[in-house]
C-alpha positions in Angstrom: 42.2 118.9 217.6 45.5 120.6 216.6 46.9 117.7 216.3 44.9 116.2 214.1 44.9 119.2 212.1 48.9 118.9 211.5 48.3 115.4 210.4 46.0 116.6 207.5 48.8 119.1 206.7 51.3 116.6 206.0 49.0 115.2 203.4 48.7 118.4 201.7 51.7 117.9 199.5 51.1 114.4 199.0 47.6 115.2 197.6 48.5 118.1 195.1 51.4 116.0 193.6 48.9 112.9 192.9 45.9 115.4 191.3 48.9 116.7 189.2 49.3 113.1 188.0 46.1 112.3 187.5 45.2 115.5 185.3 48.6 114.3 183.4 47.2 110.8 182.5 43.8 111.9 181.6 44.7 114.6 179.3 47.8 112.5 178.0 44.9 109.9 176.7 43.2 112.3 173.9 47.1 113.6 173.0 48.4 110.1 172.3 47.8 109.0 169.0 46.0 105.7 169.3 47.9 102.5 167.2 47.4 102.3 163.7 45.7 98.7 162.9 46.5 98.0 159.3 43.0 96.9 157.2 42.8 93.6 156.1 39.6 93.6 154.7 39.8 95.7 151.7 41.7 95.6 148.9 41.8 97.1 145.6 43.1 95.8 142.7 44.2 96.5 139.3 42.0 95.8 136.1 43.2 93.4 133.3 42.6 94.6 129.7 40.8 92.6 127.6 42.5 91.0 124.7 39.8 91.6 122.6 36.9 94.4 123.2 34.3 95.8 120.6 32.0 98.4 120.0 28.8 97.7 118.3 31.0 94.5 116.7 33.7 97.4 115.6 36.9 96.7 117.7 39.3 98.7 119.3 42.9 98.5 118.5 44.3 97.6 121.7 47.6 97.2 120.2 48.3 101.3 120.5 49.5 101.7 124.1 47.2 105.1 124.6 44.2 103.2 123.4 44.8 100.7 126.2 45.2 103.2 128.8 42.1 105.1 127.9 39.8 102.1 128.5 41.6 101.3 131.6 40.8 104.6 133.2 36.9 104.1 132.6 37.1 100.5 133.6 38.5 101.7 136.6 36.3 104.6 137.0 33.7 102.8 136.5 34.4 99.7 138.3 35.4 101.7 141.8 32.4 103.6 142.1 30.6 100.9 143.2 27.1 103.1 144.4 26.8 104.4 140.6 27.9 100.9 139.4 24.9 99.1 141.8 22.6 102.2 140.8 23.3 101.5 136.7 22.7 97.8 137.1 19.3 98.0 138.9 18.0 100.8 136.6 19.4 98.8 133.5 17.0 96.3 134.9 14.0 98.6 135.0 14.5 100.2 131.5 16.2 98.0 129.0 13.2 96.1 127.9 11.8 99.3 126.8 15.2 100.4 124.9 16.4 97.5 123.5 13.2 96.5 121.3 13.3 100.2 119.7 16.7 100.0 118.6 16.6 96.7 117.2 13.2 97.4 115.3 15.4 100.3 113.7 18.5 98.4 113.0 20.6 99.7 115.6 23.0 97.5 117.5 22.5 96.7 121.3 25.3 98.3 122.5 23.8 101.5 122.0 21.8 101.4 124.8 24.8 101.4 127.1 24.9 105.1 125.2 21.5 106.2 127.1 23.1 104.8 130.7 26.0 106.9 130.6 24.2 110.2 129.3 21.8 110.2 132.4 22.1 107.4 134.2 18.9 106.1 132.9 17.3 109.2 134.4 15.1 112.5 133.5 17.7 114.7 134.1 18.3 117.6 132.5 22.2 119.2 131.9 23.5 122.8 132.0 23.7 123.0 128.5 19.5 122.6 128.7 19.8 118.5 127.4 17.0 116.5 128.8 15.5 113.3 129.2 17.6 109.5 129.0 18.8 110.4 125.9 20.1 114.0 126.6 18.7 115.6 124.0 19.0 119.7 123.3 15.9 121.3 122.5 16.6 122.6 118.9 17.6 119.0 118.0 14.3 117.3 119.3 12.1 119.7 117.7 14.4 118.5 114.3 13.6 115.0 115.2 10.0 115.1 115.4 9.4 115.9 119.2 6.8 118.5 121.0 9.2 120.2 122.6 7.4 123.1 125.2 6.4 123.9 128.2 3.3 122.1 128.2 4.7 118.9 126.5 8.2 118.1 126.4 8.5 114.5 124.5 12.4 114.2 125.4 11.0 112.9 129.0 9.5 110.1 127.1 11.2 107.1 127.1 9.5 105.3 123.9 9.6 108.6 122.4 13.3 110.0 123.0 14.7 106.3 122.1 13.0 106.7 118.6 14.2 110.1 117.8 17.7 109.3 119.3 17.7 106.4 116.4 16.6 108.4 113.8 19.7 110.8 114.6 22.4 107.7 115.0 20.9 106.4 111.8 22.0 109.8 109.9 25.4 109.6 111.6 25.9 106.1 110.6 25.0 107.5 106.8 27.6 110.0 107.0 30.3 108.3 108.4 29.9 104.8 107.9 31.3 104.1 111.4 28.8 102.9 114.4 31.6 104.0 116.4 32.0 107.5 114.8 28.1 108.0 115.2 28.4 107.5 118.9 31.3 109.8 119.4 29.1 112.5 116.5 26.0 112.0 119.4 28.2 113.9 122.1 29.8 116.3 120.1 27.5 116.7 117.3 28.1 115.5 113.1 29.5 118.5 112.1 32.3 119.0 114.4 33.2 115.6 114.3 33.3 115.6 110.7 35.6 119.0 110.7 38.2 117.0 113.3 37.9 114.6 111.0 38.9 116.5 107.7 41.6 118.9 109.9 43.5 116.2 111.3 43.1 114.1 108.2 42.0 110.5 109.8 38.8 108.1 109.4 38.7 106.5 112.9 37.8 108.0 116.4 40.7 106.1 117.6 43.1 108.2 115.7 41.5 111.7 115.9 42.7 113.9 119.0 39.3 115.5 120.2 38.0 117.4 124.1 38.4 115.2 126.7 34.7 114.7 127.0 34.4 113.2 123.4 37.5 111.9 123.8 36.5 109.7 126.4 32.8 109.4 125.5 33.0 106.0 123.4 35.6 104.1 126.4 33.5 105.0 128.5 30.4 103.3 126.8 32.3 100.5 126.3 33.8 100.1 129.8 29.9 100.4 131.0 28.9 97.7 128.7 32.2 95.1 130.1 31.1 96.0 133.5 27.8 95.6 133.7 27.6 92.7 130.8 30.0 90.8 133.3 29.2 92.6 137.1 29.6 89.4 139.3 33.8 89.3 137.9 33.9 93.1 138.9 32.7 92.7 142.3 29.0 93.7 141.9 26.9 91.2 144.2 23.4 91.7 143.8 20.1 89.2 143.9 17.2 89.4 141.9 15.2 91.2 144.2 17.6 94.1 144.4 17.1 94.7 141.1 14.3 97.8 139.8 11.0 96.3 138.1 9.0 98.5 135.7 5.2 98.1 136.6 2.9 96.9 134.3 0.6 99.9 132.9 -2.4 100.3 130.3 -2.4 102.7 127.8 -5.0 105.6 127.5 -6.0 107.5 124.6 -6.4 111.6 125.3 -7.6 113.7 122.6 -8.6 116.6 125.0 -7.1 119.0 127.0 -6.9 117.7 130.3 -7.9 120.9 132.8 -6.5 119.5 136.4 -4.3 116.8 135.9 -4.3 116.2 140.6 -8.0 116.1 139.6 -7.4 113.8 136.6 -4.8 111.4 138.3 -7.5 110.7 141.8 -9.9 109.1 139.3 -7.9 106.2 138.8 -6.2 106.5 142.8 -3.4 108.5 141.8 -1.5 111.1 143.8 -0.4 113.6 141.1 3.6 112.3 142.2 2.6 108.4 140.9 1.0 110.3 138.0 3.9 112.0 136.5 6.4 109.3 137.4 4.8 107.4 134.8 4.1 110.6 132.7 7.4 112.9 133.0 6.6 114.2 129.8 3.7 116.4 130.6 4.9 119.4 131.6 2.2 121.6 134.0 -0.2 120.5 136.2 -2.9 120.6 133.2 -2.7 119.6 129.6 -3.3 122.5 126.4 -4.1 119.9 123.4 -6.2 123.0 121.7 -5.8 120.9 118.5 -7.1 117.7 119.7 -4.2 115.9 119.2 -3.7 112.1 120.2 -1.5 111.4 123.5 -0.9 108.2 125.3 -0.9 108.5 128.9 0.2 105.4 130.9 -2.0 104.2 133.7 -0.3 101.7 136.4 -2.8 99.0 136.9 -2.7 98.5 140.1 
């Protein structure tokens, strides 16, 4: 027994000097940093520059050096934020059919609806500065272009709606400048500022005035959107047809009374009061005033 005791003690030292080691090597493995394996799978690229890019059929001068570099900053803005990219083609897909007819039935070139992507991202959103709807458009300035503007009704949420009154406001901007251009950059920061730029700094193009960056940007922006998405599979955007947002069909209904419950309203025809107002953003409140008896189309889906 003592002798076997004594054997165990000469292990003793043995024993300590092997844990001490193996706490070393365990510990040592979250300390070491692990070898860097460079990414081949990725890469990212520079943009060329067009030789030739327009707006609305009115060209930029990509012969002046700071022109060049202002579309190449939203082309690569644009091009690299590839989940708002994907999100503005499939929306595009959803909504364009009802944009494009509206501007052409008012003379109003294409492009313009590129104008409406960038200002909400084809969305009901409304900005800090209180502008609401696709089109972005300030309260004050709706009322001015013929929309019902309150708390019951607010027609800036309506796509058919907004599109016309943003035409009727880019068709008095084209008046006064003469420039499709100019009227684009006059949507962000309003005609009379832009027409004040235009007198201090004594210039006629957008190209050659020096405005806020917002403004400043606003039009090569629109027209990096439009390169993009007008050639998405050469930018890297790959996407099937499937992927792409459909707009359901719908049937039109007259209202020329106030509608008391609109949850009670939408069940008639199976519809939660959610798939009610996604087709309907514009009314307001659960109910609907119309004390004057005034005619309103709301959009049924027909399935």
């Amino acid at each position: 027994m003592i002798e076997s005791e004594s054997m165990k003690l000469k292990y003793i030292p043995i024993l300590v000097v092997f844990s001490i080691l193996s706490v070393w090597v365990y510990t040592s493995s979250f300390t070491e940093k692990p070898e860097v394996q460079p990414k081949t799978d990725y890469n990212v690229y520079a943009l060329e520059i067009p030789e030739y890019i327009d707006f609305a059929g009115e060209p930029l001068p990509l012969n002046q050096q700071d022109i060049q570099e202002r579309l190449d900053r939203e082309l690569l803005v644009n091009t690299y934020w590839q989940s708002n990219g994907l999100l503005m083609i499939k929306r595009s897909n959803k909504f364009f059919p009802i944009i494009e007819p509206i501007l052409e039935k008012h003379g109003i070139p294409n492009d313009f609806k590129y104008l409406a992507l960038i200002e909400s991202g084809l969305t009901n959103v409304t900005s800090r500065a209180g502008a609401s709807g696709f089109w972005q458009i300030l309260k004050n300035t709706g009322k001015e272009l013929g929309l019902e503007v309150n708390e019951n009704v607010d027609e800036r949420y309506h796509v058919e709606k907004a599109t016309e009154a943003a035409c009727k406001y880019l068709l008095q901007s084209k008046k006064k400048f003469g420039s499709w251009t100019l009227a684009a950059a006059a949507y962000n920061a309003g005609n009379g500022r832009i027409a004040q730029r235009m007198e201090e700094q004594q210039v006629s193009s957008y190209y050659d005035l020096l405005l806020n960056q917002e403004t400043g940007r606003y039009v090569f922006r629109i027209v990096a959107v439009k390169h993009i998405l007008s050639n998405a599979y050469t930018f890297g955007f790959n996407y099937q047809d499937k992927h792409l947002y459909q707009l359901k069909e719908t049937y039109k209904m007259l209202v020329d009374t106030p509608i008391t419950d609109i949850v009670s309203f939408a069940k008639r025809y199976n519809l939660s009061y959610k798939e009610f107002k996604i087709y309907n953003p514009w009314l307001r409140e659960r109910h609907l005033n119309n004390k004057s008896g005034k005619e309103y189309i709301i959009e049924i889906p027909k399935n």
